[in-house]
C-alpha positions in Angstrom: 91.1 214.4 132.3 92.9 211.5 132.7 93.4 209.9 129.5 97.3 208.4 130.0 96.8 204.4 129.9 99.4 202.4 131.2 99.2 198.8 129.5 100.3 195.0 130.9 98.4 192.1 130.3 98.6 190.7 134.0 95.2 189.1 133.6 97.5 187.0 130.8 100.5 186.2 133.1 97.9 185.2 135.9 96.5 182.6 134.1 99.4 181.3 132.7 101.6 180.8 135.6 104.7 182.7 135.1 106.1 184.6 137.2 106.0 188.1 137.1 109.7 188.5 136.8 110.0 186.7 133.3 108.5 190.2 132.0 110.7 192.8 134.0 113.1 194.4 131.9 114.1 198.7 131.6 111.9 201.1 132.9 110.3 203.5 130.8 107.6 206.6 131.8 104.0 207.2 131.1 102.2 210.1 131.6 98.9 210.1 133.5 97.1 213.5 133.4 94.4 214.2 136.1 91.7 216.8 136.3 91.7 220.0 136.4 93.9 221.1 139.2 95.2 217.7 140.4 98.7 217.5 140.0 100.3 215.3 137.1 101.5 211.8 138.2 103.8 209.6 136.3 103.6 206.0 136.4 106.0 203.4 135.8 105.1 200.6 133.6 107.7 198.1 131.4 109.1 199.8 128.9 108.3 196.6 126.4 104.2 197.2 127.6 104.4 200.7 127.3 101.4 202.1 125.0 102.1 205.9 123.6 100.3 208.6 125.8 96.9 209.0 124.8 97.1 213.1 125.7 99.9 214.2 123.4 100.2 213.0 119.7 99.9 209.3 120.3 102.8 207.9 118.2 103.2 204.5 117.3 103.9 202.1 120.0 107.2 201.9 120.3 109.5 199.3 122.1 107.7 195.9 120.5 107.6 193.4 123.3 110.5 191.1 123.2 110.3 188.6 125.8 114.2 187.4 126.6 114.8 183.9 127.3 116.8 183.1 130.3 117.3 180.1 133.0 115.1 181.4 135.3 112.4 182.3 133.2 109.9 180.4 130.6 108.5 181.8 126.8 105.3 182.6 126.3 104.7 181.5 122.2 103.2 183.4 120.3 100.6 180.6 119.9 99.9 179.7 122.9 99.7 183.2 124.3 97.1 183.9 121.6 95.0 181.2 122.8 95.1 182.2 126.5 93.6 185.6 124.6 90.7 183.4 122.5 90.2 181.8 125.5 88.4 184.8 127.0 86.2 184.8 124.1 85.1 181.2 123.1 81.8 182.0 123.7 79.5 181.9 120.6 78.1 185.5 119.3 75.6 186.9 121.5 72.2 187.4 120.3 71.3 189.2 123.5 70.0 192.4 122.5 72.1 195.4 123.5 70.7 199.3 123.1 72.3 202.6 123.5 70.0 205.3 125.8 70.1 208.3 128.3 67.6 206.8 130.1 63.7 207.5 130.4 62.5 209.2 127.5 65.2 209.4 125.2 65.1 206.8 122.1 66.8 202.8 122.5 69.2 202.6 120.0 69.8 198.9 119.6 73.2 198.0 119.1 71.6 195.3 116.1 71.9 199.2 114.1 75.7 198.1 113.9 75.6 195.2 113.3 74.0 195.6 110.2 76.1 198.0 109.4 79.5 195.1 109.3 77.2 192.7 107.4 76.8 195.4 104.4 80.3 196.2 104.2 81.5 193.0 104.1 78.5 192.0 101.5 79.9 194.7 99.4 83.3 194.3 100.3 82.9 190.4 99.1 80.8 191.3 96.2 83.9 192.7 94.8 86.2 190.5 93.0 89.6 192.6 94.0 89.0 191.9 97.9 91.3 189.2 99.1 90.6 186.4 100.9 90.9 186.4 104.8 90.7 190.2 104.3 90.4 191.8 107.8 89.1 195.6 108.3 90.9 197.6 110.8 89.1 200.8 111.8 90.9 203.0 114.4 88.0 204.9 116.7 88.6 208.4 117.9 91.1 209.8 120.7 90.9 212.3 123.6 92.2 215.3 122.2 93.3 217.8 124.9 93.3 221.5 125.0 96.7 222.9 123.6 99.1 222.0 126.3 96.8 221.7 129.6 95.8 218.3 131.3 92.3 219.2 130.1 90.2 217.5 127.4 87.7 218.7 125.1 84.6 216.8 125.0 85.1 213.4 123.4 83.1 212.7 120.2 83.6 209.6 118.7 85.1 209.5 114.7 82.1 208.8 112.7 83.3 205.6 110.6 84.2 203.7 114.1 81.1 204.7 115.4 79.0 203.2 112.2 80.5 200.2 112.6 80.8 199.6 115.8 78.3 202.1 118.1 81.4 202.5 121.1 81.3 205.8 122.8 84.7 205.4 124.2 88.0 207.0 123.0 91.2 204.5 122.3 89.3 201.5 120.7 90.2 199.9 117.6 87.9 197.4 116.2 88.2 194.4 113.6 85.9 192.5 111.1 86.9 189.2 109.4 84.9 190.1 106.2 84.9 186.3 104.8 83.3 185.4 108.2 81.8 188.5 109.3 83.0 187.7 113.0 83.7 190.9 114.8 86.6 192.5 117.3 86.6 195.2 119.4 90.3 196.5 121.0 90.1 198.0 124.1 92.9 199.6 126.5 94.1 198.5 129.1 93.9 201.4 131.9 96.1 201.2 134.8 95.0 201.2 138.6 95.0 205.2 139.3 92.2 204.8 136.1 89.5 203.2 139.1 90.2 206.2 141.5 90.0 209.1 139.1 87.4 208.0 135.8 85.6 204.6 137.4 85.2 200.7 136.9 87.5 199.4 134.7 85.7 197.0 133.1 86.8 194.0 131.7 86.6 192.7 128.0 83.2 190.7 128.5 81.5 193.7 129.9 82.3 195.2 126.4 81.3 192.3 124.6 77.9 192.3 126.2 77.6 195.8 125.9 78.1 196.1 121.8 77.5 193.0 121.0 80.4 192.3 119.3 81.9 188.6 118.9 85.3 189.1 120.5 86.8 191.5 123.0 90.5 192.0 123.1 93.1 194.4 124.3 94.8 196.9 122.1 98.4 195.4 122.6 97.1 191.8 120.8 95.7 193.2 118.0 99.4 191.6 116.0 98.6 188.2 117.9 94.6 188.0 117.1 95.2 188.6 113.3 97.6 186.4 113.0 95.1 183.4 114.7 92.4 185.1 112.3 95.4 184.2 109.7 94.6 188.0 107.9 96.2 188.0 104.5 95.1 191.2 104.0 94.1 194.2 106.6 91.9 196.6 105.0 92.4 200.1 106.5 90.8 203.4 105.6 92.3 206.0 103.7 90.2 208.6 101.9 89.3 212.5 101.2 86.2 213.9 102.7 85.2 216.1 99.6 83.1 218.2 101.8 86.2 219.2 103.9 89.2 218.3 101.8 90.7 216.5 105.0 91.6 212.8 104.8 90.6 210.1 107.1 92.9 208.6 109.8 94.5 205.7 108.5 94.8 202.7 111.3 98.6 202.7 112.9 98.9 199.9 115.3 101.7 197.8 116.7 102.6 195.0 114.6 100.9 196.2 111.6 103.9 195.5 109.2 103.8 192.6 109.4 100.7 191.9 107.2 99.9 193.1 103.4 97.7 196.0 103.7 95.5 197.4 101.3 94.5 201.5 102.2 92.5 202.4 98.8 89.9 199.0 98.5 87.9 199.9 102.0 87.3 203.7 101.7 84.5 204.1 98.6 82.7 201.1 99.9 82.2 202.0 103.4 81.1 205.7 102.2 78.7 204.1 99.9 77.4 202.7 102.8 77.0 205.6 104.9 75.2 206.6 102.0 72.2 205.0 101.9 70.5 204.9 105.5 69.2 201.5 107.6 65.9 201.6 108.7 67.1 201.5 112.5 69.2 204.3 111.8 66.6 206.2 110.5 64.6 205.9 113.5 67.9 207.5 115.4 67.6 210.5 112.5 64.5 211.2 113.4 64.6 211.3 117.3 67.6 213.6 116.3 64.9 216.1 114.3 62.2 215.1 117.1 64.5 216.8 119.6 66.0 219.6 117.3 62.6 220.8 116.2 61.2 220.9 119.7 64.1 223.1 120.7 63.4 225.5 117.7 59.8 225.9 118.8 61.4 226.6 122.5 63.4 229.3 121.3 60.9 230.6 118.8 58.8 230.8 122.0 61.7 232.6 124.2 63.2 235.0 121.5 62.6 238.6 122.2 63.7 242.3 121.3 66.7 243.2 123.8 68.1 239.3 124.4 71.3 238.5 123.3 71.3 235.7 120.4 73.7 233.5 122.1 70.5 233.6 125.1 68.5 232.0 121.8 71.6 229.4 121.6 71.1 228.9 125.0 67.5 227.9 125.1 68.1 225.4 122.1 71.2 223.6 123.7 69.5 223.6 127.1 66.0 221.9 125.3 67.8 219.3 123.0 69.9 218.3 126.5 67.4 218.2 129.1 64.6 217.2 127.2 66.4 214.8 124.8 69.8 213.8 126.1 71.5 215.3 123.0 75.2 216.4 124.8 76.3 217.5 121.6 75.1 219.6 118.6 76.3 218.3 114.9 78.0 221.9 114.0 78.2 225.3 115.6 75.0 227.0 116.5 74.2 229.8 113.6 72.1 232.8 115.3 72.2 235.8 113.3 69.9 238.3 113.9 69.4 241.5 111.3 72.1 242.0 108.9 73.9 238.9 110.2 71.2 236.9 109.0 73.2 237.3 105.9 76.8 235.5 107.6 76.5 232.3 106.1 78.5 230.4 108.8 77.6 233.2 111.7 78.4 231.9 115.5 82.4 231.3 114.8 84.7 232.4 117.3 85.1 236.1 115.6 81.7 236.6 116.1 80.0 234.5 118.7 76.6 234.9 118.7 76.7 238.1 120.6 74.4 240.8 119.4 71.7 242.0 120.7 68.5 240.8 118.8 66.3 244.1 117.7 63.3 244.8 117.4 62.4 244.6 113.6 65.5 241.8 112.8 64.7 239.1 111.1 66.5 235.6 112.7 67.8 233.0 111.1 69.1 230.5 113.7 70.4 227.3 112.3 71.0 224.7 114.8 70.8 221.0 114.6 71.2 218.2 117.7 73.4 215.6 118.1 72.2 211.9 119.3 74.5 209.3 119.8 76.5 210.7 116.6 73.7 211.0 114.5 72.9 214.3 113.5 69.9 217.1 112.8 70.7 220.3 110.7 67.1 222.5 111.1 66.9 226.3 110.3 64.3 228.5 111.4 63.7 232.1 110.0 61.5 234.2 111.8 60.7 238.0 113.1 61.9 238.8 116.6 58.9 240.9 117.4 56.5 237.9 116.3 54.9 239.5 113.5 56.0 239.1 109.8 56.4 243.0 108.1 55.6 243.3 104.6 59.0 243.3 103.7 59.9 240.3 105.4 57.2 238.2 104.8 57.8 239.1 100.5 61.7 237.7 101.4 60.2 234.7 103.6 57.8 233.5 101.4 59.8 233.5 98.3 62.4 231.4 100.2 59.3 228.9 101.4 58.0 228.6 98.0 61.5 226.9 96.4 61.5 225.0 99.5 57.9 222.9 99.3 58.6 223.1 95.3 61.9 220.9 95.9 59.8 218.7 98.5 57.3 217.9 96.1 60.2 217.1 93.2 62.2 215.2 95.3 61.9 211.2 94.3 64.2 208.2 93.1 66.3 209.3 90.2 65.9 212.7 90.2 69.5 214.6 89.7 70.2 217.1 93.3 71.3 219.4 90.6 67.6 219.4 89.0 66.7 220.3 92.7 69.1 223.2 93.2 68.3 224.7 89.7 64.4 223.8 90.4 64.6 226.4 93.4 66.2 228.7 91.9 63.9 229.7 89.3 61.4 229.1 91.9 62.7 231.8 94.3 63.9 234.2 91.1 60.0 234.1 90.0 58.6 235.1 93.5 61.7 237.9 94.3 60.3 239.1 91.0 56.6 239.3 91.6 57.7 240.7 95.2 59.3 244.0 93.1 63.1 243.0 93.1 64.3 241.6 90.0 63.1 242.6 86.6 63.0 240.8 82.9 62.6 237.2 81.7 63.4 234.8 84.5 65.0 232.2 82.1 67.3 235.1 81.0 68.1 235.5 84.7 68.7 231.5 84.9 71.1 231.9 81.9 73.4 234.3 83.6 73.1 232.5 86.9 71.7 235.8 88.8 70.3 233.1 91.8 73.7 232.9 92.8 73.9 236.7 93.8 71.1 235.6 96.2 72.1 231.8 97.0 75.6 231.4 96.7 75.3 228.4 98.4 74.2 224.7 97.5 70.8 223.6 98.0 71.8 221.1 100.6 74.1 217.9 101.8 73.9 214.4 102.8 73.4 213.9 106.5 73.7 211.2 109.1 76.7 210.9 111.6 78.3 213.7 110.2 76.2 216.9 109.5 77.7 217.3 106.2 77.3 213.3 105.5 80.4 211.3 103.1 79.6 210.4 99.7 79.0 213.3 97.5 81.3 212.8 95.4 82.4 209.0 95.0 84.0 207.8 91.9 81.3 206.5 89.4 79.1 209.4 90.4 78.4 213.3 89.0 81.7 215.4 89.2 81.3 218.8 91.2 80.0 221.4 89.0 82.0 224.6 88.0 79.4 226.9 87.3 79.2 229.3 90.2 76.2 229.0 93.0 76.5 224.8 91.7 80.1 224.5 92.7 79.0 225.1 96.3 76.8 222.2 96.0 78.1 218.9 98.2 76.9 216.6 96.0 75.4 216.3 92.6 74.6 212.8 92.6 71.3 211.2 91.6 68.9 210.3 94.5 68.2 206.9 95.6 66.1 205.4 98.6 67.8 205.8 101.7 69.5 209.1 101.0 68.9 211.6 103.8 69.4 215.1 103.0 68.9 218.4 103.8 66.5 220.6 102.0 67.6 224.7 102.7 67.4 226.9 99.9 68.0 230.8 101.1 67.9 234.0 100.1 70.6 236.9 101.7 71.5 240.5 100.9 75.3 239.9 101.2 76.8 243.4 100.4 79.8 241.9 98.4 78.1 239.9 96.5 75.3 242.7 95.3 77.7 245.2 94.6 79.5 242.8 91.9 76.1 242.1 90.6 75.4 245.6 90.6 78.6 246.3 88.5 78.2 243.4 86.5 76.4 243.8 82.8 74.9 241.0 82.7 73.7 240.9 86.1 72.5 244.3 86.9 69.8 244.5 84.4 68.0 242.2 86.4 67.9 244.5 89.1 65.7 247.2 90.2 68.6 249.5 92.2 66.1 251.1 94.5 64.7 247.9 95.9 67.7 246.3 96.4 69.6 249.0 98.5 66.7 249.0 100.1 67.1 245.4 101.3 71.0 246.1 102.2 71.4 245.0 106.4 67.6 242.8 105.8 70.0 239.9 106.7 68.7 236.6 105.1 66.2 234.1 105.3 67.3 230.7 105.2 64.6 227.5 105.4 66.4 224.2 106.5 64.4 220.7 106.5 66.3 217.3 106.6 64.6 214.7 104.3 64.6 211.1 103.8 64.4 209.9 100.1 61.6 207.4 100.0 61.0 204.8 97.6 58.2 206.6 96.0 59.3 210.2 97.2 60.2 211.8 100.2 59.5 212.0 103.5 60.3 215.7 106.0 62.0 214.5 109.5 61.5 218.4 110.8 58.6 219.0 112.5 58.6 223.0 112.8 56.2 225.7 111.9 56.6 227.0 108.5 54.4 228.8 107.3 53.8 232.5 108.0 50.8 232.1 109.8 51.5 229.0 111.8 55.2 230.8 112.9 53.1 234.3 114.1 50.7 231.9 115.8 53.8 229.8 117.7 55.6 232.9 119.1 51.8 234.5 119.9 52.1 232.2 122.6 55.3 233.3 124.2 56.6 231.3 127.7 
């Protein structure tokens, strides 16, 4: 898709008077990519306006604007050029209310959500006694990415910290905050004319204004003049490590930017802590987003049957959460094992896509979660494809439900998530013993860490506009454990109000892992042999609920059956 800008600021030299000429100087090339088949068309544009391609790597702008001075032509000044751009924008801040929707029956999102959001970083930003004066935030959104070398793009999502600042679902923004003022920018490109034929309206800078509800609307090319009027002594950008993925954030590049002090470690840990704790308007957006998942999981429960493929189950959920709820993205790659690859903790990649077919007798875990407007759902279902729980399944199933509603009920303010993951362990090592798998004293089996045979993961994550949500592991807070089945947990921090996470403790006969246990001293006393080679290729069964931390305890966004008796009676009453 077309995503090549070509940039000029004729709306500037319109206004000013100055003839065009005054701004000619070398020729450079920009791409411009078209769809699909279309051939590719270059466009000429000033080599001193020319903004880096927005389809290939997008290096820094190169070729600073340098108007020349000459007899026949007059100087724009920096000065006054900057207020010919202010000009656009003297309006006072809107308090028109703006909202985000897909139309009927999908939620409002009011664009209010965001601007919140600027007012607590900059409360915390200025509640700190290291933040400069006339500090400015820069935050860079998200780009088109294309696919390898074609003119095609994937589907544009925007990057999570632009989006919880400023709501835009556009690629190529960049957007500002004074933090002593609070006043607000959003950076726009400029698109050339072939934009119109091929994407649609190019709208102008007050449509955007009106649209977000920002203060001021610029393009990207006088970012350098519009911090220099805001007389920035400091430009906040964000540099950090996700600690879920190990990757680090995108740092803002734009042109002009060395000119100004910047600071790239103050901004990072406050904005996380942010994200952290959840708004009450973007709790409303968290739980449209479950609203929509869980309705979806009740579709497929309702579809699923011996002989279908599982990524027919996939395609049942993403057609529900779309239609029904306007949710064009999911928040991670749909998980639908079936049988023994219940037991593939991240099932669905691209080595093994979904595609076997569902059995009679399997047991499914599908874990799939809806996307709204970047905020996310994570929900996983585990239930029999014939409809009717064996005896062998239900003993897996209700062990697993059992540490579930015990962390539910435990979950409050200032408990540790550590206490939680521990908590449903034992839980789940009491009822696998009971059900005739494990053997001996079940603190014994807590000493030597045997749940992790069965859960080698963590009992869940933060969540919001990321499915695996920032902030486990801030500076100030729990360091990752070491012990094994903890050091897969995303965060070990202490809960507070606002905190949304997920709640999924599981339970999977993962070859690898029972033959070590099986060899291991320690372990293998714990386990009766027969019983658990007779669970080898169950799968696994994995329950998923995304929870808000109230101030006196908790409160369960998912909305699916649960229960044995209330899953048999949902898929009773097949479509």
């Amino acid at each position: 898709m077309i995503r090549g800008v070509a940039s000029g600021i004729s709306s500037i030299i319109a206004s000013s008077g100055i003839p065009k000429k005054a701004f000619q100087s070398d020729i450079s090339r920009s791409k411009v990519y078209f769809p699909r088949h279309h051939t590719q068309v270059r466009q000429l544009c000033s080599k001193e306006l020319f903004k880096r391609s927005a389809v290939v790597d997008r290096f820094l702008w190169r070729n600073r604007r340098n108007l020349q001075r000459s007899s026949t032509t007059i100087v724009l000044g920096k000065r006054h050029f900057g207020n010919l751009i202010l000009s656009r924008n003297s309006s006072s801040r809107s308090t028109m209310s703006r909202h985000f929707s897909l139309g009927e029956g999908t939620l409002q999102v009011s664009m209010d959500l965001f601007a919140l959001n600027r007012n607590r970083l900059c409360k915390s930003l200025k509640e700190l006694p290291q933040t400069p004066k006339n500090s400015v935030v820069i935050l860079q959104g998200g780009q088109g990415v294309p696919r390898y070398c074609t003119d095609v793009e994937y589907l544009f999502r925007q990057e999570s910290f632009f989006h919880w600042a400023f709501g835009v679902i556009e690629p190529d923004f960049y957007g500002a905050i004074e933090v002593d003022s609070e006043t607000s920018h959003l950076f726009i490109p400029k698109y050339p004319e072939a934009y119109a034929v091929w994407m649609g309206k190019i709208f102008d800078c007050e449509h955007y204004k009106q649209r977000y509800g920002v203060d001021h609307v610029h393009y990207v090319e006088e970012m350098g003049i519009i911090l220099e009027n805001a007389k920035a002594e400091m430009v906040l950008t964000l540099k950090g490590m996700n600690t879920d993925s190990n990757l680090w954030t995108r740092e803002a590049v734009f042109e002009g930017m060395s000119k100004f002090k910047i600071d790239n470690e103050l901004l990072h840990p406050v904005i996380v802590e942010c994200r952290v704790i959840k708004t009450p308007m973007e709790l409303d957006v968290l739980r449209y987003a479950n609203k929509i998942s869980s309705a979806a999981h009740v579709a497929v429960m309702k579809a699923v049957r011996p002989g279908m493929k599982e990524y027919q189950c996939e395609s049942v959920f993403l057609h529900h959460a779309y239609f029904h709820g306007g949710c064009r993205h999911v928040s991670y790659t749909c998980i639908c094992g079936s049988g023994e690859n219940g037991s593939i903790l991240h099932y669905g990649h691209a080595g093994a896509p979904n595609d076997k077919a569902i059995r009679d007798g399997d047991m499914c875990l599908f874990d799939m979660g809806a996307e709204y407007y970047c905020f996310a759902s994570d929900i996983t279902c585990s239930f029999p494809a014939s409809g009717k729980f064996t005896k062998r399944q239900k003993g897996i199933y209700n062990a697993v439900l059992e540490a579930s509603r015990a962390v539910i009920a435990g979950i409050k303010p200032g408990v540790s998530w550590i206490d939680m993951h521990l908590l449903a362990n034992r839980v789940m090592l009491v009822n696998l013993k009971e059900y005739g798998l494990l053997q001996g004293d079940v603190d014994d089996m807590m000493k030597a860490n045997l749940a992790a045979t069965f859960q080698p993961h963590g009992l869940g994550h933060f969540m919001g506009l990321d499915v695996h949500d920032v902030g486990g592991y801030l500076e100030g807070h729990p360091a990752r454990p070491e012990k094994a089945g903890l050091k897969s947990l995303r965060t070990a921090r202490v809960l507070q109000p606002g905190m949304v996470l997920t709640v999924e403790p599981g339970c999977y006969f993962i070859d690898k892992l029972l033959d070590q246990a099986l060899e291991d001293q320690e372990l293998s006393k714990f386990l009766i042999r027969d019983a658990v080679d007779e669970h080898r290729g169950f799968g696994g069964v994995r329950i998923e609920d995304d929870i808000v931390v109230t101030e006196t305890g908790v409160e369960v966004m998912t909305e699916v059956p649960r229960s044995v008796d209330e899953i048999e009676a949902v898929m009773s009453a097949k479509n």
